[in-house]
Residue frames as a rotation matrix with the C-alpha (Angstrom) as fourth column:
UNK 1
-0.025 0.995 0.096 152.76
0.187 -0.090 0.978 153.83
0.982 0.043 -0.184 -6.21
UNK 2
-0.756 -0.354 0.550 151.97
-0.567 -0.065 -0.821 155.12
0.327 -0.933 -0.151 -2.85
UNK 3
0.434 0.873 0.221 148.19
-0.750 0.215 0.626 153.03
0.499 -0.437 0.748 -1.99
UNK 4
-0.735 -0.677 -0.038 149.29
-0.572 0.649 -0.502 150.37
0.365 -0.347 -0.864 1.15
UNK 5
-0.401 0.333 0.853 146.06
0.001 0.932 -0.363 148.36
-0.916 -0.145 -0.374 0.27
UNK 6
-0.699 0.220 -0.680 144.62
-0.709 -0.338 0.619 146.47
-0.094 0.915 0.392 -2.26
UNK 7
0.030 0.757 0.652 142.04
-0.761 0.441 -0.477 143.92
-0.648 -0.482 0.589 -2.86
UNK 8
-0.982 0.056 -0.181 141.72
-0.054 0.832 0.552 140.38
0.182 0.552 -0.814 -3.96
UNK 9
-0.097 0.988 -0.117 138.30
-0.993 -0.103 -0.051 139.02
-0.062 0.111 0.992 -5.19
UNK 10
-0.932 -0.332 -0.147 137.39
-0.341 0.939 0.039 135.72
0.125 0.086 -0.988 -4.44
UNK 11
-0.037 0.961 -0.273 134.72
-0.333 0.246 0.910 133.53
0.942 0.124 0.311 -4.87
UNK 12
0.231 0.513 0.826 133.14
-0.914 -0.177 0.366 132.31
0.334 -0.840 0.428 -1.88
UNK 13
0.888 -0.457 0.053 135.04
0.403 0.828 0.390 128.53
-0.223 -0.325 0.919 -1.58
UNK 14
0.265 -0.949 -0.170 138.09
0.516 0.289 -0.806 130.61
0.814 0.126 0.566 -2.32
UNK 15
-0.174 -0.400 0.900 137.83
-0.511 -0.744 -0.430 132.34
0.842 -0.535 -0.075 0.55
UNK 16
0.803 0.111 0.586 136.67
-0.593 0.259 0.763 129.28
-0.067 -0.960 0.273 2.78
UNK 17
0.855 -0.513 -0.077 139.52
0.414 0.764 -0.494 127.86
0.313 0.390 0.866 1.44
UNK 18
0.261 -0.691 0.674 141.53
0.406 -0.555 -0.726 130.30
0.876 0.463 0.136 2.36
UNK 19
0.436 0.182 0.882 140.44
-0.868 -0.176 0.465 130.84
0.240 -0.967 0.081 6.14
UNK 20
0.967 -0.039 0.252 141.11
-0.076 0.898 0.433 126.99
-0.244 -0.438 0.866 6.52
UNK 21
0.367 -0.928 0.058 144.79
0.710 0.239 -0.663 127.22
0.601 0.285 0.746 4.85
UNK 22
0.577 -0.115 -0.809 145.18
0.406 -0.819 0.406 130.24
-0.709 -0.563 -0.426 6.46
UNK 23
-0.507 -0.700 -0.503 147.41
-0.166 -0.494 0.854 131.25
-0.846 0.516 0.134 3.09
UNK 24
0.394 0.602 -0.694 146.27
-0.223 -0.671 -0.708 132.00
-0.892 0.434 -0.130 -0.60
UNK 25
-0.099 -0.626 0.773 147.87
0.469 0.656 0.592 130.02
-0.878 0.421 0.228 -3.06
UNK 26
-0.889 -0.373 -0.266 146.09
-0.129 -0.354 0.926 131.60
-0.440 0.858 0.267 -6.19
UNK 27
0.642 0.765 -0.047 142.81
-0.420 0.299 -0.857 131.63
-0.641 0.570 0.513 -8.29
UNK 28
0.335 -0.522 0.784 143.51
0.895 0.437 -0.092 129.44
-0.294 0.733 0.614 -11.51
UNK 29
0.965 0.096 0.243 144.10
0.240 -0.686 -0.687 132.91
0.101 0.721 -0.685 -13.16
UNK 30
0.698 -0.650 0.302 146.77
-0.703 -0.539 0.464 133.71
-0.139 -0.536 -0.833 -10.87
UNK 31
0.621 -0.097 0.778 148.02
-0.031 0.989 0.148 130.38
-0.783 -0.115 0.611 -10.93
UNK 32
0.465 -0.637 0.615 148.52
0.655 0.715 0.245 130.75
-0.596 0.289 0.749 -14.50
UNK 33
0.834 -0.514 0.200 149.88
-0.343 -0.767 -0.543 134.17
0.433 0.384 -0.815 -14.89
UNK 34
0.100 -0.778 -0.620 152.18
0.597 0.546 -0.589 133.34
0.796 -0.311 0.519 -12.09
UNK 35
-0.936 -0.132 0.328 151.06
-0.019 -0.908 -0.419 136.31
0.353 -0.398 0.847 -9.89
UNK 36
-0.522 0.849 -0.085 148.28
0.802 0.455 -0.387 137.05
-0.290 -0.270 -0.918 -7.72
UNK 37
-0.480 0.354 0.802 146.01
0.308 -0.789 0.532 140.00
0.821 0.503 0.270 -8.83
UNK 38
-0.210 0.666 -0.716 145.10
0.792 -0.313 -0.524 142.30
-0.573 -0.677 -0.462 -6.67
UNK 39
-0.009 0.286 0.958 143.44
0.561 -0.792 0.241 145.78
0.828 0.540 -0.153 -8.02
UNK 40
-0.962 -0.244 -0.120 143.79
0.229 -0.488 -0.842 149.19
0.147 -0.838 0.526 -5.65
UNK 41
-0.484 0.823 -0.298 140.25
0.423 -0.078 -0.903 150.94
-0.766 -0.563 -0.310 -4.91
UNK 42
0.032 0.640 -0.767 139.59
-0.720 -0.518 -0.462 152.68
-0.693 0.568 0.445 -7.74
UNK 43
-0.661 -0.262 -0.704 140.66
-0.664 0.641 0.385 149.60
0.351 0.721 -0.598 -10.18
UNK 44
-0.755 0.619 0.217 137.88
0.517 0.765 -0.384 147.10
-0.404 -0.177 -0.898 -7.87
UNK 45
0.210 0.898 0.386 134.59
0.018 0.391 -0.920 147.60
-0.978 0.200 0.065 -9.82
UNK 46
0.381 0.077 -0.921 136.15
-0.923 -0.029 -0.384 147.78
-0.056 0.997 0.060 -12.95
UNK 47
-0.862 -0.397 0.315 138.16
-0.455 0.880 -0.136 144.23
-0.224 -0.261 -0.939 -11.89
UNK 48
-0.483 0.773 0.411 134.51
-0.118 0.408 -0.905 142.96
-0.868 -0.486 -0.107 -11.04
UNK 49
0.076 0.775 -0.628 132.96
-0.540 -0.497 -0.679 144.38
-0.838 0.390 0.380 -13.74
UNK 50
0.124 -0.481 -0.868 135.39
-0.879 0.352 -0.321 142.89
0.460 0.803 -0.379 -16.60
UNK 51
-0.424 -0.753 -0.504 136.22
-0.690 0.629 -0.359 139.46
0.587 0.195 -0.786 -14.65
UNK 52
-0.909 0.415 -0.026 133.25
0.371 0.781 -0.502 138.47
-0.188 -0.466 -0.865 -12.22
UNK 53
-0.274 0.955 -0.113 129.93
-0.836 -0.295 -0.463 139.75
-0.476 -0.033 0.879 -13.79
UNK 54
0.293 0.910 -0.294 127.28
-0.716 0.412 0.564 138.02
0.634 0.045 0.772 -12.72
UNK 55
-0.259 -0.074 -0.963 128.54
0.503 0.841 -0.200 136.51
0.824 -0.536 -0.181 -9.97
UNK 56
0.370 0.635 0.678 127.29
-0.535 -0.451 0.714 136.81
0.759 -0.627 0.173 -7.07
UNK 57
0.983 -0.169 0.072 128.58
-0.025 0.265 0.964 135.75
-0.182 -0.949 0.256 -3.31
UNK 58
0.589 -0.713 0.380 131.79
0.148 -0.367 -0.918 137.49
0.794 0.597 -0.111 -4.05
UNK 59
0.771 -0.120 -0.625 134.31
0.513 -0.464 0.722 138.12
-0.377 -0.878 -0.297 -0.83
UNK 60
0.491 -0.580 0.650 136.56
0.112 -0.698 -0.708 141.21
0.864 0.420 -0.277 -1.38
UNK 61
0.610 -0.646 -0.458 139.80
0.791 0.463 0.401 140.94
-0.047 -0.607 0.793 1.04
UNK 62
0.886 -0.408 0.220 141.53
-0.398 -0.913 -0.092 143.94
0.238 -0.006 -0.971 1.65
UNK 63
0.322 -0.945 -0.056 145.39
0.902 0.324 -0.284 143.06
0.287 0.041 0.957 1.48
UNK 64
0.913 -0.228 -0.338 147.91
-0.083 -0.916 0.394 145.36
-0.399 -0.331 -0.855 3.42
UNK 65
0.966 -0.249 0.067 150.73
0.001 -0.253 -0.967 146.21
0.258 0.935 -0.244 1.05
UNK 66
0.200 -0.883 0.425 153.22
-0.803 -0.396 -0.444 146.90
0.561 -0.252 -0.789 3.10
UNK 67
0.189 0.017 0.982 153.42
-0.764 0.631 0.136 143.93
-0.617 -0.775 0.132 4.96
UNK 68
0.883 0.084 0.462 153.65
0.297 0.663 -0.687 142.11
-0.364 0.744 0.560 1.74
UNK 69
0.404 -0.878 -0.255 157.11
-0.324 -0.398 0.858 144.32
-0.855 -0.264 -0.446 1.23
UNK 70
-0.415 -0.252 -0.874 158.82
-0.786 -0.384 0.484 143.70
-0.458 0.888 -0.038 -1.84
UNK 71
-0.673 0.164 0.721 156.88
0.439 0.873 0.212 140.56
-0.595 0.459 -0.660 -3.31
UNK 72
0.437 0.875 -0.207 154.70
0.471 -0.418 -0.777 143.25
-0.766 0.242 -0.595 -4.49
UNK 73
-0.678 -0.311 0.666 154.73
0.708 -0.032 0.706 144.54
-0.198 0.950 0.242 -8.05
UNK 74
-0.082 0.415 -0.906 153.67
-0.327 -0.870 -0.369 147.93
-0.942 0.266 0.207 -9.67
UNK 75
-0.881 -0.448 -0.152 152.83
-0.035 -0.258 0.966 146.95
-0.472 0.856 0.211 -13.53
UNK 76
-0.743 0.221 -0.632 151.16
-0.598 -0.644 0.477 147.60
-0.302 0.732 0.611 -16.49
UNK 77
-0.608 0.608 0.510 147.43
0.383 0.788 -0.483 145.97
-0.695 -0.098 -0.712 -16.84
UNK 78
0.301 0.884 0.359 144.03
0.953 -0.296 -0.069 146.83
0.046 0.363 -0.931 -18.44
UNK 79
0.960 0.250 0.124 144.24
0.259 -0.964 -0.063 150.46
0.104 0.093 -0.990 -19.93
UNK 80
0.054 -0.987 -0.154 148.11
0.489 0.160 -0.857 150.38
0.871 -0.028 0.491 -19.10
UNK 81
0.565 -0.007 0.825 147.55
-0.771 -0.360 0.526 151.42
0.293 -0.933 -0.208 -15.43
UNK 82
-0.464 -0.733 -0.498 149.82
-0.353 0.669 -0.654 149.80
0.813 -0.127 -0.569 -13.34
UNK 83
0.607 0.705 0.367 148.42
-0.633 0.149 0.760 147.47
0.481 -0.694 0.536 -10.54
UNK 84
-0.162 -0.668 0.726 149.67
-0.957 0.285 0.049 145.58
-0.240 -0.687 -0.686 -7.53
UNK 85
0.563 0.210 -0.799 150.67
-0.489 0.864 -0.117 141.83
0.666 0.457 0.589 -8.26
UNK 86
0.278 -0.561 0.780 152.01
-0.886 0.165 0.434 139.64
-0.372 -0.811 -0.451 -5.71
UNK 87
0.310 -0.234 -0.922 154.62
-0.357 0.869 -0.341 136.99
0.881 0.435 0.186 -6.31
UNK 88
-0.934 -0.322 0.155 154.02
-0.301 0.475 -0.827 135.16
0.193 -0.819 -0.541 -3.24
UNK 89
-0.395 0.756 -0.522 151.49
0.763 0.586 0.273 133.22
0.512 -0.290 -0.808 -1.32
UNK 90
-0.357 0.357 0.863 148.90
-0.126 -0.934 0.334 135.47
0.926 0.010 0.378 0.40
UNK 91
-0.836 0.060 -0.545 149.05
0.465 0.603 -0.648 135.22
0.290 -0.795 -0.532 4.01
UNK 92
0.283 0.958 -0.043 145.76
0.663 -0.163 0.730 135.77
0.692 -0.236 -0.682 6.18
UNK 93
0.209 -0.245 -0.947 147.42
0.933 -0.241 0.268 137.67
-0.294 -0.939 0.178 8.27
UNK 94
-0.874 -0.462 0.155 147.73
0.474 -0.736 0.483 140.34
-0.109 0.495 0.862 5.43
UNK 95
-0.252 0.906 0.339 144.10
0.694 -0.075 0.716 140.54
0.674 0.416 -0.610 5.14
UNK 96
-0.995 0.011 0.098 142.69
-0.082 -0.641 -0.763 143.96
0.054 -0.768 0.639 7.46
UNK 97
-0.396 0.908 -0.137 139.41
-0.604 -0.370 -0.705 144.11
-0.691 -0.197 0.695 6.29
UNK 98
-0.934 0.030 0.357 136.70
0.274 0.701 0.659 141.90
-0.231 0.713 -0.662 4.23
UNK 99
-0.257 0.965 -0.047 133.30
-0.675 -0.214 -0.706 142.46
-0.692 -0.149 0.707 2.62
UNK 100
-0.237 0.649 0.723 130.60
0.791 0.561 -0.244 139.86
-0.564 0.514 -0.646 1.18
UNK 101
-0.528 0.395 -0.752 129.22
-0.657 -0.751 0.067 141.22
-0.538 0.529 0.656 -2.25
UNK 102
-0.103 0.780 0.617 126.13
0.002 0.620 -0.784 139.88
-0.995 -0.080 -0.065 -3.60
């Protein structure tokens, strides 16, 4: 794949949770896949759409890819498209960019 960001969705205590650790451990989901999920740009509103509708005070966390370096994973999700999975903790320092969605 060439995109060098993707996004994690988090709910609004995982993301003060995440300023205060300053690292990403996992949503339960992630937790128990064993991977975190991230989705590239065109894969966030269908992410949302299928896994947080109807929530609301979403933060969306741009993740730079390349910094992450091989803990990242290209594979085969929803629709067999392949998306980025990280098997590692998610540092804050990977984050570039964030928005609040209502």
């Amino acid at each position: 794949m060439t995109a060098t960001t993707a996004f994690k969705i988090l709910t609004h205590q995982q993301w003060a949770d995440f300023e205060r650790e300053r690292v990403f451990r996992g949503a339960p989901v992630d937790i128990a896949d064993g991977y975190i999920h991230l989705s590239t740009a065109a894969q966030l509103e269908g992410t949302i759409a299928k896994h947080f509708a109807g929530q609301t005070d979403l933060m969306i966390a741009e993740v730079d890819l390349i910094c992450l370096g091989d803990a990242i994973r290209w594979e085969e999700a929803r629709g067999g498209e392949l998306f980025p999975h990280l098997y590692a903790e998610l540092p804050i320092t990977a984050v570039i960019g964030l928005q609040k969605r209502d």
